[in-house]
C-alpha positions in Angstrom: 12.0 -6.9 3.1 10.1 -6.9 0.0 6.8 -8.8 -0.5 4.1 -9.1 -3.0 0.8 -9.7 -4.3 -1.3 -10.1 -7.7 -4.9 -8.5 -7.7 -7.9 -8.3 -9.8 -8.4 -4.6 -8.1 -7.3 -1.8 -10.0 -4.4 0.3 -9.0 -6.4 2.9 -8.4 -8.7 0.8 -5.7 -5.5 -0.5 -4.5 -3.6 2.9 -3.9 -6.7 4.2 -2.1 -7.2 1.7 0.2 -3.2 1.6 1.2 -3.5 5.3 2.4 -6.6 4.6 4.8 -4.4 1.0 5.8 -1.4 2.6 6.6 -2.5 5.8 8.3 -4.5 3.7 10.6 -0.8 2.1 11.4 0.1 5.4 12.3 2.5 5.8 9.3 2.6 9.1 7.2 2.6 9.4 3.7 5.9 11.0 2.4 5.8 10.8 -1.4 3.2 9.9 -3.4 2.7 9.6 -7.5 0.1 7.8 -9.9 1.4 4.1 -9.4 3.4 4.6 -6.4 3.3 5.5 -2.3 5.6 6.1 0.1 5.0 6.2 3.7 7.0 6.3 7.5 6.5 5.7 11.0 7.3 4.5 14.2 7.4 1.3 12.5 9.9 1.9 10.1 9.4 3.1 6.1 7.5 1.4 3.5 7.7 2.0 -0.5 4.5 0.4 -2.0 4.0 0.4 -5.9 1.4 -1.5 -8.0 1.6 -2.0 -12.2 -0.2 -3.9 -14.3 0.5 -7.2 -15.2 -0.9 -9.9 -17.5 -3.9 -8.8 -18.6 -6.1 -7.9 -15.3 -3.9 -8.4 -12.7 -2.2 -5.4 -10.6 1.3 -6.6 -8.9 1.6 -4.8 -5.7 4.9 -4.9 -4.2 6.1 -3.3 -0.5 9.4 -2.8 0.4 10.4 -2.1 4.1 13.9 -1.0 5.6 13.4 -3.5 7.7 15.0 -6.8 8.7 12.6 -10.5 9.2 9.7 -10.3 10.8 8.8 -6.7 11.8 5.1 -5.5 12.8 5.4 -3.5 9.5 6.0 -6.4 7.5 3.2 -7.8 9.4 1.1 -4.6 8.3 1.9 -5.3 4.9 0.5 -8.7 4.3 -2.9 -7.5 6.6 -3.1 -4.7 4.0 -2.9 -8.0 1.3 -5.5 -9.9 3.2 -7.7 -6.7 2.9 -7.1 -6.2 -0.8 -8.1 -9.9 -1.2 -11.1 -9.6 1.3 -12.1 -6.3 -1.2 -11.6 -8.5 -4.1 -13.3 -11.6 -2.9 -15.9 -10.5 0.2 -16.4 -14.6 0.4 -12.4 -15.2 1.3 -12.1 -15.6 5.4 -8.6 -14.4 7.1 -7.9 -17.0 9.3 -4.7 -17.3 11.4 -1.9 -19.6 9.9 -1.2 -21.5 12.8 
């Protein structure tokens, strides 16, 4: 599955805080270079790169191996809720049901 999200953090913020995210989801970090990380698990594998993109924004995009719905898809968009509670420390995560 691959999703995405647009930041004001830098990549370097972002990439930091996806290593402390993930390894407290119990997943390993397997490859890692200057705009990209890689990381498996339990849960499954996850290939997370960020790039600049329109002036101050940084794209960060995950792609799992897996398929719908899967807790580390679910991991993924916490980790985006945390990048936009670093971002904005005024934005509430609130359940979408």
């Amino acid at each position: 599955m691959k999703l995405f999200h647009r930041t004001t953090l830098t990549p370097d913020v972002v990439l930091e805080s996806a290593d402390t995210h993930f390894a407290a989801l119990g997943l390993t970090r397997t490859a890692a270079d200057a705009r990209a990380r890689s990381y498996t698990g339990a849960l499954g594998t996850l290939r997370l790169t960020v790039r600049m993109e329109g002036g101050h924004y940084t794209l960060v995009e995950g792609h799992t191996d897996q398929i719908g719905e899967s807790r580390l898809d679910k991991g993924v968009k916490k980790f985006f809720n945390v990048l936009h509670r670093t971002a904005d420390p005024r934005h509430l995560i609130a359940a979408g049901y």
